[in-house]
C-alpha positions in Angstrom: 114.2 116.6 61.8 112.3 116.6 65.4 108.8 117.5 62.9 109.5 114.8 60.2 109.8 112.1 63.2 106.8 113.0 65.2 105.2 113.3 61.5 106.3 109.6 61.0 105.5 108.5 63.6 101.7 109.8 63.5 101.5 108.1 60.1 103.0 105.1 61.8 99.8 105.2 64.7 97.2 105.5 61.7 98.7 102.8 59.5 98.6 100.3 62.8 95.1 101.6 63.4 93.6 101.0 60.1 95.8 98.0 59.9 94.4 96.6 63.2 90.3 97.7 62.4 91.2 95.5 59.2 92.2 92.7 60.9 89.4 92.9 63.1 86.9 93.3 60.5 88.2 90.4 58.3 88.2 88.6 61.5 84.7 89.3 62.1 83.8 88.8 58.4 85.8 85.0 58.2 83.5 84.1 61.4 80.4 85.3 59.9 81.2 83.5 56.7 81.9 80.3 58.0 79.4 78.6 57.9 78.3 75.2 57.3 78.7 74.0 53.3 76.2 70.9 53.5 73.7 70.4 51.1 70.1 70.0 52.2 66.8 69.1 51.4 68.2 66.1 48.9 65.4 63.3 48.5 66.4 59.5 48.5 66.4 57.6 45.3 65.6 54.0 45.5 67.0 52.6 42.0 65.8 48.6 41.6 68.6 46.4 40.7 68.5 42.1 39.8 70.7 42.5 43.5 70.7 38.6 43.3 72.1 38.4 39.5 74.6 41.6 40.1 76.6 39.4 43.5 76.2 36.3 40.7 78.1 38.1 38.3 80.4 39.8 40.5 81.7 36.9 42.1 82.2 35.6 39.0 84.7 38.8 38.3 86.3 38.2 41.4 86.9 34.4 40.8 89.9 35.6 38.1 93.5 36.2 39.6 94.4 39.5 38.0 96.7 40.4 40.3 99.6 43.1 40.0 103.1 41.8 41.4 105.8 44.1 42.3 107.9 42.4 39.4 106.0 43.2 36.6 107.2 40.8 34.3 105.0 38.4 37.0 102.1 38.7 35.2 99.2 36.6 34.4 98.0 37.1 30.5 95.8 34.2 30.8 94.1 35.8 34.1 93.1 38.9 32.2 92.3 37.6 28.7 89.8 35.6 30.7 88.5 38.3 32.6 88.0 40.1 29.7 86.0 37.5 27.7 84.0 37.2 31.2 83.1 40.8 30.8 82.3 40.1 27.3 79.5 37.7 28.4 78.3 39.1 31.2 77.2 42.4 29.4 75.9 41.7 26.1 74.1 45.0 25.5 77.2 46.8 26.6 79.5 45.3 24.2 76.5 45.2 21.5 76.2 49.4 22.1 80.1 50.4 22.9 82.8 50.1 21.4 85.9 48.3 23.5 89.6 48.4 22.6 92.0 46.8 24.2 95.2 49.4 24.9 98.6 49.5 27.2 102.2 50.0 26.9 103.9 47.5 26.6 101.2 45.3 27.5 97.9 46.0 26.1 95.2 44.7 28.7 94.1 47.8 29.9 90.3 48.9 28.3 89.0 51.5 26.7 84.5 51.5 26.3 83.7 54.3 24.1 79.9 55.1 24.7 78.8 57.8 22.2 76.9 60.4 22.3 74.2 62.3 20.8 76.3 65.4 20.8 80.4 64.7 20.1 81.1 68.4 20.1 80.3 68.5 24.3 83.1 67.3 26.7 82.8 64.0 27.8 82.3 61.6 30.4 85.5 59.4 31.6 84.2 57.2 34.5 87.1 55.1 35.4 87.9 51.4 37.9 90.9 49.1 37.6 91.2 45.2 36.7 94.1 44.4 39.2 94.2 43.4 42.2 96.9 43.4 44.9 98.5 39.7 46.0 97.4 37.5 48.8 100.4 38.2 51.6 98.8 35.5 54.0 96.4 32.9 52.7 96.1 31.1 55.5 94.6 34.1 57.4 91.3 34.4 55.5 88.3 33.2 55.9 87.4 32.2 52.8 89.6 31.5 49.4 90.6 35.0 48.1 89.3 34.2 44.6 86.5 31.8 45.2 84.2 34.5 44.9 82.1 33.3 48.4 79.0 34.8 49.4 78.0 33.9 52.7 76.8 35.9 55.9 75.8 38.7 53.9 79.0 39.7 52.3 80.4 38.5 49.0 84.2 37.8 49.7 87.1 37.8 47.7 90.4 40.1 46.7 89.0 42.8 44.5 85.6 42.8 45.6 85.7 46.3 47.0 89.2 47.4 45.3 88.3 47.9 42.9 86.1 45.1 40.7 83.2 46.0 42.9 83.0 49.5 41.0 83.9 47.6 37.2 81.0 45.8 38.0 78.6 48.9 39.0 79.5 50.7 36.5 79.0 48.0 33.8 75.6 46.9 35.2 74.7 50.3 35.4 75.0 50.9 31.9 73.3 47.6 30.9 70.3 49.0 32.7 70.4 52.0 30.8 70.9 50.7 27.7 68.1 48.6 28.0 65.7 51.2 28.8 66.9 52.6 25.5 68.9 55.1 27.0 72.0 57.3 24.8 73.3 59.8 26.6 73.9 63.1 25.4 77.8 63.7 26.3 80.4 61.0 25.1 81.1 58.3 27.9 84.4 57.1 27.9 85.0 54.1 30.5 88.6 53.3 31.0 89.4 50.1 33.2 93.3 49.6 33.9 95.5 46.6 34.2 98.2 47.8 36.9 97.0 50.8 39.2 98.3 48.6 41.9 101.9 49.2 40.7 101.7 53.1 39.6 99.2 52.3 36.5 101.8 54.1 33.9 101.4 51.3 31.4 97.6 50.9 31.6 95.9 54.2 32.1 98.8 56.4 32.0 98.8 55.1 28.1 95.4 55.8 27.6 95.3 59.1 29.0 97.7 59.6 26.2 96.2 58.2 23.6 93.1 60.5 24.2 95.0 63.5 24.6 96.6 62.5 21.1 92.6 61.9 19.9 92.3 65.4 20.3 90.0 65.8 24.2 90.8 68.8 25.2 88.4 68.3 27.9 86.7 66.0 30.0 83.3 67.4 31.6 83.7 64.8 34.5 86.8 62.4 35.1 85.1 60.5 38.0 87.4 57.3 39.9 87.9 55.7 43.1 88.7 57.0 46.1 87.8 56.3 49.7 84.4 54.8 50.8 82.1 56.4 53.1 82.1 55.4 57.0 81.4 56.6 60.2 84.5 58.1 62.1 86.3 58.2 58.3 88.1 61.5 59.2 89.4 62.2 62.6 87.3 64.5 64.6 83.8 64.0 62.4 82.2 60.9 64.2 79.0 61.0 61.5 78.8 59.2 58.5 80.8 60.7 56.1 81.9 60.9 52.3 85.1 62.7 50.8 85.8 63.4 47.6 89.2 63.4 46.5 89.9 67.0 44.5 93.7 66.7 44.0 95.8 63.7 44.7 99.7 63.6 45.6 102.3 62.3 43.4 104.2 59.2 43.4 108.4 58.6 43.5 110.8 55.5 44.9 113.7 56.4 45.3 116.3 53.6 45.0 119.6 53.9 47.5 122.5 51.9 46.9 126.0 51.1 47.9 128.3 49.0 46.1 131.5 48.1 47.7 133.7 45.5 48.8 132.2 42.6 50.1 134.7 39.4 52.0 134.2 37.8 55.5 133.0 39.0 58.3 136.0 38.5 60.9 137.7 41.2 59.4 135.2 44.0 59.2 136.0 47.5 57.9 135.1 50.7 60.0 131.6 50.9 58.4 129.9 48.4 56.3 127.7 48.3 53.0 124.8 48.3 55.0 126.0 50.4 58.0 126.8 53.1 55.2 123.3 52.6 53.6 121.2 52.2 57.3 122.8 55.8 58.1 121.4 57.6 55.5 118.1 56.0 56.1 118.5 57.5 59.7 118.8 61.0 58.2 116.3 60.8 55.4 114.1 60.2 58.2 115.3 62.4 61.2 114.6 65.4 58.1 111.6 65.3 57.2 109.6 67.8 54.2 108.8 70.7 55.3 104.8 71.2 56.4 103.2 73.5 53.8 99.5 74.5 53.7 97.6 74.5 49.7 94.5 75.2 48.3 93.3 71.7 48.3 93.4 72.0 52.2 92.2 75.0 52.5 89.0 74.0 50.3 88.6 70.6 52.3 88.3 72.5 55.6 86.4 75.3 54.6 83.6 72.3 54.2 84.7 70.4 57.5 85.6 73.4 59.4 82.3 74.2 60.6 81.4 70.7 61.2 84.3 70.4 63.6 84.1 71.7 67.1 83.2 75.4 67.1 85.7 76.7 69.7 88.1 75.9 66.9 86.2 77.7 64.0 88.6 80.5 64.3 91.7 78.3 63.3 89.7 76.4 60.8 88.6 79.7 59.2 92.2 80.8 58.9 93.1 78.0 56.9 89.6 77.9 55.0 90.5 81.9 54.3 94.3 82.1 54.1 96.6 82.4 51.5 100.6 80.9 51.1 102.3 84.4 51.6 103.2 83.6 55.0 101.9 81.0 58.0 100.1 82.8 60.5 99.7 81.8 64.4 96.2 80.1 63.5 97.3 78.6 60.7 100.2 77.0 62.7 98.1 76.0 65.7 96.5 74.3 62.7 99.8 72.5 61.7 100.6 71.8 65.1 97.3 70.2 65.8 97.4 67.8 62.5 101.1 66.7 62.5 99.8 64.6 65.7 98.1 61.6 63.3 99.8 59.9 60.7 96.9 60.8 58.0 96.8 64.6 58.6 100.4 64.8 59.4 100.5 63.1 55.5 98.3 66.2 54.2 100.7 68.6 55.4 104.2 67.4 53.3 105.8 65.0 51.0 106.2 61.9 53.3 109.1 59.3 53.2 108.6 55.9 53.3 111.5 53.1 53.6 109.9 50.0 52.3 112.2 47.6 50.7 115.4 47.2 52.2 117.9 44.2 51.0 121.5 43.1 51.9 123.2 40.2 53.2 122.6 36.5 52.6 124.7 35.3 55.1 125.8 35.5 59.0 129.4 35.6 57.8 129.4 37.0 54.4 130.0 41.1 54.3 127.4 42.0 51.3 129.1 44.0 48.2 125.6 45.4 48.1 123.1 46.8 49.9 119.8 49.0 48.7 116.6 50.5 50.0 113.4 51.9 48.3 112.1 54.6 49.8 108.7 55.5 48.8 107.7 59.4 48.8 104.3 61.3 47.7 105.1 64.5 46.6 102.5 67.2 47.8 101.4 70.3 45.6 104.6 72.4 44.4 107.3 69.6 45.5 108.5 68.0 42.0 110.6 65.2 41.0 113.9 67.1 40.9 113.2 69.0 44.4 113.0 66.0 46.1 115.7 64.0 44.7 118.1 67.4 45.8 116.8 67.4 49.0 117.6 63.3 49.8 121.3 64.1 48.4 121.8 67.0 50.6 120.4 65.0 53.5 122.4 61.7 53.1 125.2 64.2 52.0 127.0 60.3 51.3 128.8 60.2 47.3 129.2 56.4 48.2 125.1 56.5 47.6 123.8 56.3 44.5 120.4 57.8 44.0 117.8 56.3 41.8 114.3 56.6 40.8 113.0 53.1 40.1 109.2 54.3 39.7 106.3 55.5 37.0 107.0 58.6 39.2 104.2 61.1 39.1 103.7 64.5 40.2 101.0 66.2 42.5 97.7 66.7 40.6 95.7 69.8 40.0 92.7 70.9 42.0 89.3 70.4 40.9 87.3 72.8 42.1 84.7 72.2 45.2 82.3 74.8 43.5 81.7 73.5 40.3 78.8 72.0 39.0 80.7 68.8 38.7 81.2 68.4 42.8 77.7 69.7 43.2 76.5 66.6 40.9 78.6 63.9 42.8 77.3 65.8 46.1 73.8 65.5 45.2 73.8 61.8 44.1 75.7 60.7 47.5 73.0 62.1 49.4 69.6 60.3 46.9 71.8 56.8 47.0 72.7 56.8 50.5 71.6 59.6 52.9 71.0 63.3 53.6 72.5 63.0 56.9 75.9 62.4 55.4 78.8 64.8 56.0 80.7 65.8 52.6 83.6 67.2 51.6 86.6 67.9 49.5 89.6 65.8 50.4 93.3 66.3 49.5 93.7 62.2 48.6 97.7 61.2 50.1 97.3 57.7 48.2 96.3 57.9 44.7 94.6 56.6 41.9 94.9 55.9 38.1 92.3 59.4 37.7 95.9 61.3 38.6 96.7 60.2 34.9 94.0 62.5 33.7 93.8 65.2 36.6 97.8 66.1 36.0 96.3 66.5 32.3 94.9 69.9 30.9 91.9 68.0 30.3 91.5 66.6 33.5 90.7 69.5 35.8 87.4 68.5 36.6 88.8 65.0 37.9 87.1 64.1 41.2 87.6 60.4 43.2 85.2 59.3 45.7 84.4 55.4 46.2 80.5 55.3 46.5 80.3 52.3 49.0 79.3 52.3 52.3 81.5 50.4 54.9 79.8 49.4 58.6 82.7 50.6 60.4 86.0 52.2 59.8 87.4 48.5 61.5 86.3 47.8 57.9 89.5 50.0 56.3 92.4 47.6 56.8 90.5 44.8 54.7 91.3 46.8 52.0 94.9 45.3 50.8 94.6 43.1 53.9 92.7 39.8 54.7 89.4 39.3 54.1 88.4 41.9 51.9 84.4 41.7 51.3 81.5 43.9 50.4 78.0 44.2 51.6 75.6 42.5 49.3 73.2 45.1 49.9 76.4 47.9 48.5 76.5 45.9 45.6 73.3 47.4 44.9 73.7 50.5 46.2 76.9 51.5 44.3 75.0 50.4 40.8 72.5 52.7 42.1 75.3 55.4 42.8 76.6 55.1 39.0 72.8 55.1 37.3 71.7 58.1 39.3 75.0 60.2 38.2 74.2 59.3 34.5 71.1 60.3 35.6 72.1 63.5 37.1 74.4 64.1 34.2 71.7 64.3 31.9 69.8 66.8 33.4 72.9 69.2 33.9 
């Protein structure tokens, strides 16, 4: 027995040795092979544009009142069908060359541009911007009418101009160009342009994704939507201009939580009320949080800004860049520690919770027989529908709550992948519209978009989301949904630019 111990542990000694010169070396290895994933060497591309004529017609866009209301039954047929007609107009050659149907479920004023090909049997092409545009909370507040369409100090102003009719109007202008020059482009273009991506965009997009799928598109070579814009300072700890594109998007789900009791006056009180009963299990949703969990969308978006970040934390960065879900090691939670300190990279890290609608009483003295929440949440990678909706009930642990979902709820996307041709392309025409210099980079996307239609789909894998407008400062971001939303004349040109280059690019692929 003495032998087989001292036998045991020997083996024990050379298994920690060999274990430890492993770690070393694939220490040593991660360092050497993190390195900077930047493009170089990309030469500007000046693309002329009628810059006057495009702010023209896209104030003329903006001037319509498509606007998505939380009630969807609130909505403005007349606003579209004119907006559509607009389009009609504006781009004669488009509507000459494409074909355009008008789709959406229930509602059909979501549309479809078919832009064929010279060769059907190659994927195609889905390039993608929504109609809608989110309501005016405080008129009074902006500068300028909301949908007068006003260009003045070098901006053109209005609701929609950068979210997201700005990008309508690129890519439609874009392919007037084009088809002017007598231009067909070898893959299939499909341009889909939804009606309600401000409320989940099930009936617009989610309808044609559908519909597509049904067609028989197996397989889209590019699925290519909005996203965010480039800035300076975008993404904490990278002051240079920078540009992310989105390779996976989290899900969407609102939960509804309600009590129904009895209601009566308020001088004679029980122990806990309607809303008491509802406000304490909005204490513990939110005192238990979703667990922080690492995937291979972040891992791929900091193995790009890793070694653009400072370099005495390379070796953390590089554990994340390298790891693997098997178990969290001390880097990789020095990594979670460090990014559960911001409210956007504390996001990345879990399925959030959100309480945003919260209703009651109507009266000082009136106990309420009712009282509800919404709570919003965006499921990361992994967490589905079903998890989630467990995991509030065993929280609230209340059976006087009733637990609904009230949403188009989606799940987390797939990941696109960072290497593939397809990232490579929208890397490349970044840098020839708007600068070399720029930092870029996959991005796991904790909002989301209509593309998550498509990039949840088989045929969507090679979905990617970036928004090719340049913003002057970050103080810029909270126009977006907020007052005085605008856009740079001279990005109006810049992001038809960004959208004839890709065809461009595509082309040559």
């Amino acid at each position: 027995m003495g032998t087989f111990r001292n036998s045991t542990a020997a083996l024990s000694l050379s298994l920690s040795a060999v274990l430890g010169a492993y770690m070393v070396t694939a220490a040593v290895q991660s360092a050497q092979e993190f390195t900077s994933m930047q493009s170089a060497d990309v030469e500007r591309v000046e693309i002329e544009v009628d810059l006057d004529g495009a702010v023209e017609r896209l104030a003329g866009g903006v001037r319509f009142p498509t606007i998505s209301n939380e009630d969807r039954d609130d909505f403005d047929v007349e606003a579209f069908e004119a907006f559509h007609d607009y389009l009609e107009e504006t781009f004669p050659n488009v509507h000459k060359t494409l074909t355009r149907e008008v789709m959406g479920d229930p509602r059909p004023y979501s549309l479809l541009y078919t832009w064929e090909g010279k060769d059907p049997s190659l994927a195609p092409v889905i390039l993608m911007a929504h109609q809608d545009v989110v309501p005016i909370a405080s008129p009074d507040e902006w500068d300028y009418d909301p949908f007068a369409g006003t260009v003045d100090k070098g901006y053109l102003w209005g609701r929609g101009s950068w979210d997201d009719k700005g990008m309508i109007f690129a890519i439609m202008e874009a392919t007037e160009m084009k088809i002017k020059e007598g231009f067909q482009p070898t893959r299939t273009y499909y341009f889909v342009m939804g009606q309600d991506e401000e409320v989940g965009g099930g009936e617009g997009v989610g309808h044609i994704a559908d519909v597509l799928e049904k067609r028989g598109i197996a397989e889209a070579y590019l699925v290519f939507d909005e996203s965010a814009p480039l800035a300076e300072g975008l993404f904490p700890g990278i002051p240079q201009n920078t540009a992310l594109i989105g390779i996976a998007q989290k899900g969407y789900l609102a939960l509804e939580l309600r009590v129904d009791g009895v209601g009566g006056h308020s001088s004679q009180p029980p122990e806990t009320s309607n809303i008491g009963i509802l406000a304490a299990a909005i204490a513990k949703l939110e005192a238990a949080p979703f667990p922080y969990k690492l995937n291979d969308a972040l891992r791929h978006q900091y193995r790009w800004m890793g070694p653009e970040l400072p370099e005495d934390q390379h070796d953390m960065y590089a554990a994340v860049a390298f790891g693997d879900d098997d178990e969290i090691t001390e880097l990789e939670q020095q990594f979670i520690d460090m990014m559960e300190k911001q409210d956007l990279t504390r996001a990345m890290l879990h399925t959030t919770t959100a309480v945003t609608i919260i209703e009651g009483g109507v009266k000082a003295n009136v106990l309420p027989p009712m009282a509800r929440a919404v709570v919003n949440f965006r499921p990361t990678i992994g967490d589905s529908k079903e998890y989630i909706m467990d995991y509030v009930r065993d929280v609230i642990d209340d059976d006087r709550i009733t637990i609904t979902d009230v949403s188009q709820s989606t799940p987390a996307t797939n990941i696109a992948d960072p290497y593939s041709d397809q990232y490579k392309l929208i890397e490349r025409t970044l840098r020839q519209i708007y600068d070399n210099d720029i930092m870029v980079a996959p991005f796991f996307v904790v909002g989301g978009a209509d593309a998550k239609y498509f990039a949840a789909k088989p045929m969507g894998i090679n979905t990617f989301t970036v928004t090719p407008l340049q913003l002057e400062s970050v103080a810029d971001l909270p126009r977006l949904h907020g007052v005085n939303e605008r856009i740079q004349l001279e990005e109006v040109g810049r992001s038809i630019g960004f959208y004839y280059q890709l065809m461009t690019n595509i082309e040559s692929q």
